[in-house]
N, C-alpha and C positions, 0 to 999 in steps of 0.2 A: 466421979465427976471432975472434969476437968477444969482448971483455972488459971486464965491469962493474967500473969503477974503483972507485967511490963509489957510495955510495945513502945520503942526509938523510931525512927524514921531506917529501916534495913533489919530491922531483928524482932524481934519478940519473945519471952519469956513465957513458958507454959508450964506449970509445976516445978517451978525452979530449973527447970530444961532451957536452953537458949537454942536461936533458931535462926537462920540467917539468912532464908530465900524465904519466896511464895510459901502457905503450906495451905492443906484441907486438911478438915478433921470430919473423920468418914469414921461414925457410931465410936467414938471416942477415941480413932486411931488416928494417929497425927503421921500424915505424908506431906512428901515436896510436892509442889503443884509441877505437874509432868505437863508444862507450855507446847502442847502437841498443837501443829497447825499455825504457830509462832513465826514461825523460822523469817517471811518472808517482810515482817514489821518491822520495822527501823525503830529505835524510842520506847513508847509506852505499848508494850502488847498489848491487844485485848483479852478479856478472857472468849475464846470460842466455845462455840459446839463438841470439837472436836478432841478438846482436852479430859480427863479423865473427870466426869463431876460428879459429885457423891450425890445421884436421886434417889438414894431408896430413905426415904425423912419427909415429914411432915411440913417442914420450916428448912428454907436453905437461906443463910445470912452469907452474903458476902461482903465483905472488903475492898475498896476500890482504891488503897490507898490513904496515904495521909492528908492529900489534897482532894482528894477522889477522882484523881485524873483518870485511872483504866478505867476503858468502857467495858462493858459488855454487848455480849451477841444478842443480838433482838430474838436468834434462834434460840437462845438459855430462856428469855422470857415467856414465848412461847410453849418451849418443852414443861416446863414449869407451870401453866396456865392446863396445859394438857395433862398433866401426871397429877392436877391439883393440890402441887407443893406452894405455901406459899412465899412469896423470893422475898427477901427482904437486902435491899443494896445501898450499900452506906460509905463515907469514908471510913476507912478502916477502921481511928481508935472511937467512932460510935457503933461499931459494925461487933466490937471487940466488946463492949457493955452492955450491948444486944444479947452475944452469944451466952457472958456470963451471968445471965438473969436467965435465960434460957432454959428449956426441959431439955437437955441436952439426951434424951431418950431417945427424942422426938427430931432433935436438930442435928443439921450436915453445917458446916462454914469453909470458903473459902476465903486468906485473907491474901491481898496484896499489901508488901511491905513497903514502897517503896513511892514514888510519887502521888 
């Protein structure tokens, strides 16, 4: 099981691991959030559709952030409603003691670090 030590405003700590972009944690593997479909946002990207999201989980917590500025795609809510996962989207460091209360069996998270 995994366990977020730390979270700064740009980094996060994961098992004593430090980490310094976007990440998900897809069935307890920790990746960079691969911002596909990004490209053409100035500022705070959203998270899209079209980015890599870890659905195969009962429970997806995401992170919007320290202020919870990124939005999300109406289509993640959607797919989400459809696939009957359900989403939980929070600023980040609530988003972050979500996941670690969590049946992380069960759960996907994407966190944004950063606004």
């Amino acid at each position: 099981m995994l366990k977020i030590n730390d979270y700064q405003f740009g980094s996060i700590t994961i098992d004593g691991q430090n980490y310094r972009s976007d990440i998900l944690i897809n069935k307890g593997k920790i990746e960079k959030r691969n911002k596909v479909g990004t490209e053409n946002y100035s500022g705070h990207a959203p998270l899209l559709i079209t980015e890599n999201i870890p659905w195969d989980c009962e429970e997806l917590i995401i992170g919007t952030g320290k202020n919870g500025v990124m939005k999300v795609d109406s289509k993640i809510i959607e797919k989400a409603k459809e696939l009957k996962i359900k989403l939980t989207i929070l600023p980040t460091p609530l988003a972050i003691a979500k996941f670690n209360q969590a049946d992380q069996n069960k759960t996907n998270a994407i966190f944004h670090l950063t606004c």
